[in-house]
N, CA, C and O of each residue as an XYZ file, in Angstrom:
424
protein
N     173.894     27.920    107.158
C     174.593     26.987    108.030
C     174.838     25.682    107.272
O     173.993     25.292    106.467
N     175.898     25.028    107.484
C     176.724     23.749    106.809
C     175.993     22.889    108.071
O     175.793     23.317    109.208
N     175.635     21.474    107.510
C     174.926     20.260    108.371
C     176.381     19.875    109.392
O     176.647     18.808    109.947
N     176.904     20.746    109.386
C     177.598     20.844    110.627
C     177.391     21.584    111.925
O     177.819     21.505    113.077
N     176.445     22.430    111.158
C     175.607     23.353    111.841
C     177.151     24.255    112.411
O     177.452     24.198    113.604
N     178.058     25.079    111.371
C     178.601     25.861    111.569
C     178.448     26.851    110.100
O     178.084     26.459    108.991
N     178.849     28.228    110.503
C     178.641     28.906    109.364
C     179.329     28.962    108.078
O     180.505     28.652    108.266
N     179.104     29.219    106.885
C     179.599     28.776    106.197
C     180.800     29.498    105.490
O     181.297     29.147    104.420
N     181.215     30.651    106.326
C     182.253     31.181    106.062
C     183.611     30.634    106.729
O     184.775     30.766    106.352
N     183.037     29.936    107.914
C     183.849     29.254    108.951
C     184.554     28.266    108.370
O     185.759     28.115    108.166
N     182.934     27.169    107.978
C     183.330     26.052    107.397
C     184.277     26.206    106.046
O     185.171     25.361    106.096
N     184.357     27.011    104.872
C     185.288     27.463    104.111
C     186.311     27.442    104.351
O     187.055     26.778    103.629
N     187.022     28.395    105.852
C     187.747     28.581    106.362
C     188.496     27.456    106.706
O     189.539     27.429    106.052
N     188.366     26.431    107.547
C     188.281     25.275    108.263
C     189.095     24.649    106.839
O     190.307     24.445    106.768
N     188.150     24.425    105.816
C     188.152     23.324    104.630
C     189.458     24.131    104.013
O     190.197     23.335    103.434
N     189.887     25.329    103.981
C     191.300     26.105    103.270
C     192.025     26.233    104.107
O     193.011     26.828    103.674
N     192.127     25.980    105.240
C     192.589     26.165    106.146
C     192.489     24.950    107.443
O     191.661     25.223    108.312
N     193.120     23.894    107.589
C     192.463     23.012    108.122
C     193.840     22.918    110.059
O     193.509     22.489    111.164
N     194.853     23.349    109.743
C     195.808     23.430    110.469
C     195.486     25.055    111.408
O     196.214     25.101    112.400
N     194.777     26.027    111.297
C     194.594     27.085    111.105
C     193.295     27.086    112.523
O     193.287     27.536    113.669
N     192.214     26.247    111.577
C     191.085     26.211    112.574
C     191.243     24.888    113.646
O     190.711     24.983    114.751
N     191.707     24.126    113.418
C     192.000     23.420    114.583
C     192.908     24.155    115.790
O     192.728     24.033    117.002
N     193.813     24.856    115.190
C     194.195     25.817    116.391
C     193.307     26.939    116.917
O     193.678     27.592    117.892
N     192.584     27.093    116.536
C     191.656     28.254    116.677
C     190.493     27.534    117.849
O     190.063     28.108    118.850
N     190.209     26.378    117.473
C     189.388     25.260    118.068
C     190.174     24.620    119.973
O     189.755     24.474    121.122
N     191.453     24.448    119.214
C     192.513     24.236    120.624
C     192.716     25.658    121.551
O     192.913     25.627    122.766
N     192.649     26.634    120.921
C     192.886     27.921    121.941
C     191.127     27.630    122.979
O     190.906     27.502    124.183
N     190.455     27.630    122.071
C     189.444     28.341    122.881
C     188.895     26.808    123.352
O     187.724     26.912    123.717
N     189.340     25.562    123.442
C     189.422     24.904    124.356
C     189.973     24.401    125.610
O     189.620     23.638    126.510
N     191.131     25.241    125.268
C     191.986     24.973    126.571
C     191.513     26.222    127.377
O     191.074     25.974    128.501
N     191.537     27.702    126.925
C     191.370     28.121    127.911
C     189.506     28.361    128.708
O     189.156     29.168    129.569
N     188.552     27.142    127.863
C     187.597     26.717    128.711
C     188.097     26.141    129.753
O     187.870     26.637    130.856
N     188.882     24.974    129.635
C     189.284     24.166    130.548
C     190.665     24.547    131.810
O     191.291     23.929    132.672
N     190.616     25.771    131.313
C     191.519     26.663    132.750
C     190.674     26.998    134.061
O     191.091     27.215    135.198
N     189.212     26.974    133.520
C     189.522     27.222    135.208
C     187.673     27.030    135.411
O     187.082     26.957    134.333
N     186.887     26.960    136.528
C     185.872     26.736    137.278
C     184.675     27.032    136.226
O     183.789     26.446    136.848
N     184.327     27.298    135.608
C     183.381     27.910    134.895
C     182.326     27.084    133.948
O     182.832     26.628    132.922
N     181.053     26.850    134.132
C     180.474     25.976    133.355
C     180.311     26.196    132.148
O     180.405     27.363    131.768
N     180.070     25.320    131.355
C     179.797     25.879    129.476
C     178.674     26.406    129.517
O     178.307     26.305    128.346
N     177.893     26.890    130.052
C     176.565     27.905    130.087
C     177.060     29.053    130.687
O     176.883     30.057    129.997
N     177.415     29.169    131.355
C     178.177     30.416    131.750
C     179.541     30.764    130.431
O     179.581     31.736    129.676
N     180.147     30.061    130.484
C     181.025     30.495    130.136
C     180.448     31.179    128.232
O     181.006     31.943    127.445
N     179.488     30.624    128.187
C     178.659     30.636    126.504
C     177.935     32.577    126.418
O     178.003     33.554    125.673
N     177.366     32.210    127.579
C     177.082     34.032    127.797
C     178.148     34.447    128.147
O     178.447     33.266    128.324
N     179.124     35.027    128.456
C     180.134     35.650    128.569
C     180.864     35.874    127.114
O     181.291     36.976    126.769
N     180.971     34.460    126.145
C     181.249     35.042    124.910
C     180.470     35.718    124.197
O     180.752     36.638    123.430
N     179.049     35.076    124.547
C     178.059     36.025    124.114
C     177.929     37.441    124.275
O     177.709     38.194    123.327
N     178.099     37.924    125.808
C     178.315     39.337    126.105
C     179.251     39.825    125.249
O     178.905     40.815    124.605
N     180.503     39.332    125.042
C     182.080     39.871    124.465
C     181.771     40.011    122.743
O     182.162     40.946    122.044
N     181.131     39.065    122.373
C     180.840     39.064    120.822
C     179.634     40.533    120.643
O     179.686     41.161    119.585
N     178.659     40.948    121.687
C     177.734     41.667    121.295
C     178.552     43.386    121.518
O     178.346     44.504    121.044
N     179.418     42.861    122.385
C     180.669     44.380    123.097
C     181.296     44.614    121.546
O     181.146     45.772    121.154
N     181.937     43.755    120.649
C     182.464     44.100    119.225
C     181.364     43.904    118.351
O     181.587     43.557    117.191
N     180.518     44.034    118.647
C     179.165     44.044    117.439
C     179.050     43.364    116.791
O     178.247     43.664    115.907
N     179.680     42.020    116.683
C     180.289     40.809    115.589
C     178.492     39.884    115.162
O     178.294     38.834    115.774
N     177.872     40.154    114.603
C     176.772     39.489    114.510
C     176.949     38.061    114.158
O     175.916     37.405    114.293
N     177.821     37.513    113.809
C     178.058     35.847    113.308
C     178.575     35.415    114.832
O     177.910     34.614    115.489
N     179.563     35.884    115.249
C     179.920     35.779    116.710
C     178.569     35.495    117.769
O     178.410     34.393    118.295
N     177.698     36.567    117.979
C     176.559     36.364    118.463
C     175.484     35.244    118.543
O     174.956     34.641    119.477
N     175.355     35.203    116.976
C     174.424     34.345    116.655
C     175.018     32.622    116.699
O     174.235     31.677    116.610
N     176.494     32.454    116.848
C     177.286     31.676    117.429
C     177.061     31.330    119.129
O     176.767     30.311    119.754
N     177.277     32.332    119.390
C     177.368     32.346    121.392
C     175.954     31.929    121.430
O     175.793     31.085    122.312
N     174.572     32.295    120.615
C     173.222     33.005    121.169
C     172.759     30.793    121.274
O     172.210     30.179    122.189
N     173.278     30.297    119.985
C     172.866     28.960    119.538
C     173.211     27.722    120.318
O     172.636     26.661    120.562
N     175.011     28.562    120.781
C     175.741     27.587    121.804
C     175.100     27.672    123.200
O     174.698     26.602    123.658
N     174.929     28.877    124.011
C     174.291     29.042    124.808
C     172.829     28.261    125.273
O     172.667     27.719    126.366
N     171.955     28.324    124.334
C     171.064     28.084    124.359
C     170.955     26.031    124.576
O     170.354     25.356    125.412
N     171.820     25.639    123.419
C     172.531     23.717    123.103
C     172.726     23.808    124.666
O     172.264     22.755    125.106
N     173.050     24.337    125.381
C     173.819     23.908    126.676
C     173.186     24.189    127.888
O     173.612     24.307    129.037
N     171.875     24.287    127.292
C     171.047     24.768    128.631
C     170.187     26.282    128.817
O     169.042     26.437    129.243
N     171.175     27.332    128.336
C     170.761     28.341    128.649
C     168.817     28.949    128.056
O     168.439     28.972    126.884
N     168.052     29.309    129.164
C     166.846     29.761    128.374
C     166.815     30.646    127.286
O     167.969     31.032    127.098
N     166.142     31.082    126.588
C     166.004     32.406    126.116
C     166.078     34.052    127.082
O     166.824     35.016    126.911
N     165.114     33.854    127.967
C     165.347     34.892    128.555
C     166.970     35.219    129.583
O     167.563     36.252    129.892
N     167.205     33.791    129.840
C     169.167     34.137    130.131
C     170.072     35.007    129.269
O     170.857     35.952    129.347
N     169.480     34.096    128.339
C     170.328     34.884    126.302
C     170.044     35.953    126.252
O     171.014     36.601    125.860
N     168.936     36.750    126.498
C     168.581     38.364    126.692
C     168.814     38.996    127.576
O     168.924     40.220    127.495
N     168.984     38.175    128.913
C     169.478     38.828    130.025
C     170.728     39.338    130.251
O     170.980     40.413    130.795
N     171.703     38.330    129.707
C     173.105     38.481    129.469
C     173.500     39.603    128.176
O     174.637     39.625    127.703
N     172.701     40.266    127.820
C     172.766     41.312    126.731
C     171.546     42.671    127.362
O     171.254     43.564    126.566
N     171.129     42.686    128.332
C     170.561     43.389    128.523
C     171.381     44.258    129.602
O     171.242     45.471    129.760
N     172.542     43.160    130.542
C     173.357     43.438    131.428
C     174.103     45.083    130.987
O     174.380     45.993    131.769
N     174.273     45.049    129.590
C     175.301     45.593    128.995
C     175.120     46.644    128.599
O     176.073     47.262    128.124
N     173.931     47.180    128.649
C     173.043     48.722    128.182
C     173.948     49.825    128.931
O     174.209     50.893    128.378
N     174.502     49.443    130.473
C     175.434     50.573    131.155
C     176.920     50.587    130.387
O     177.820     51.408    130.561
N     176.911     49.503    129.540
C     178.251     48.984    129.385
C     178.737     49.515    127.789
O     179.502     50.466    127.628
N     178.194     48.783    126.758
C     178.242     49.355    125.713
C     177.257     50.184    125.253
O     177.812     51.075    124.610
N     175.902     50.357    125.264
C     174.750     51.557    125.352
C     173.764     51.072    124.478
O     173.880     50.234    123.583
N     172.785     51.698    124.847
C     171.532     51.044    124.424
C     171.414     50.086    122.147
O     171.144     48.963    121.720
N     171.710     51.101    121.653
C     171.631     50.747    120.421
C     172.241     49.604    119.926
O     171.833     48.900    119.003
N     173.452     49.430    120.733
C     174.789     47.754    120.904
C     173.449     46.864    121.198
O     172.855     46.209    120.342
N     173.060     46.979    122.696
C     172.499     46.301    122.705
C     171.427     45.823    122.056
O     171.376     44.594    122.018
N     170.279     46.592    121.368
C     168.952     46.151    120.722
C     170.104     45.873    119.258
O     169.623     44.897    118.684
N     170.874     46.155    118.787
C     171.625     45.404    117.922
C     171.977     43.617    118.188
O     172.001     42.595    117.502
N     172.106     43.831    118.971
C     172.856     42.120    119.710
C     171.625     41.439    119.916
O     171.433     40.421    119.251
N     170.693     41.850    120.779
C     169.395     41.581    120.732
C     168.447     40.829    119.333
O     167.989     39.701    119.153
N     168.452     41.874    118.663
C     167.866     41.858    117.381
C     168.450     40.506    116.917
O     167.646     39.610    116.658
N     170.235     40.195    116.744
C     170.705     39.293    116.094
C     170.034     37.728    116.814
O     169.783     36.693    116.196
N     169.884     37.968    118.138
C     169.693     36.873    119.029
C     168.235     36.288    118.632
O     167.857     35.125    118.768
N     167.412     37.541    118.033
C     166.255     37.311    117.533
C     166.038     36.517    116.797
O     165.057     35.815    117.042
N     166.842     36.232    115.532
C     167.257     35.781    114.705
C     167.483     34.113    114.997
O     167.320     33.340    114.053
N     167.716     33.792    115.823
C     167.961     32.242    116.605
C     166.884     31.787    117.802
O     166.659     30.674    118.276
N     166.412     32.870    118.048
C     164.914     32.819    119.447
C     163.986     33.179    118.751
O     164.043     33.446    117.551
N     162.684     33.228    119.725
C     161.528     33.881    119.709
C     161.703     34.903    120.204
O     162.320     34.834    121.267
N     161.282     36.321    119.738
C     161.494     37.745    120.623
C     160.893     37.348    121.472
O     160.304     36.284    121.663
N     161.065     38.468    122.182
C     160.988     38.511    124.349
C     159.216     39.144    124.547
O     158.745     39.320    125.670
């Protein structure tokens, strides 16, 4: 992590790309700001969606933001545990595992 506390493939990205990630930054701010939804909620939900494509940087993104904004640990596991009917057990202790990685296991 860059003392930006973003990752450092991002931050690369960002720094070669600076017109690129600010739009990337404006999408997924505006459509926070479409409609009722708090940034703790709305943080597990990307969290759920990042662990649904298996994206482990994604995760460990949602798992850090989530958490900055309130969310407990056991929310952060809960919101990935939801998903065992959804994407199936191994997704999940995958997503899990990554979340591990930013928490204390459960």
């Amino acid at each position: 992590m860059t003392a930006n506390n973003l990752p450092g493939a991002y931050s690369r990205l960002a720094v070669k790309y600076p017109e690129l990630a600010r739009a990337v930054e404006a999408l997924g701010s505006t459509a926070k700001e479409l409609g009722p939804l708090d940034e703790k909620t709305a943080q597990l939900i990307q969290l759920a969606a990042a662990a649904s494509i298996r994206s482990e940087g994604a995760v460990h993104s949602h798992a850090r933001r989530a958490l900055a904004v309130g969310a407990s640990a056991a929310e952060v596991h809960h919101a990935l545990l939801l998903l065992v009917s959804t994407i199936g057990f191994p997704s999940v202790m995958a997503a899990i595992s990554w979340v591990d990685d930013i928490v204390d296991p459960v």
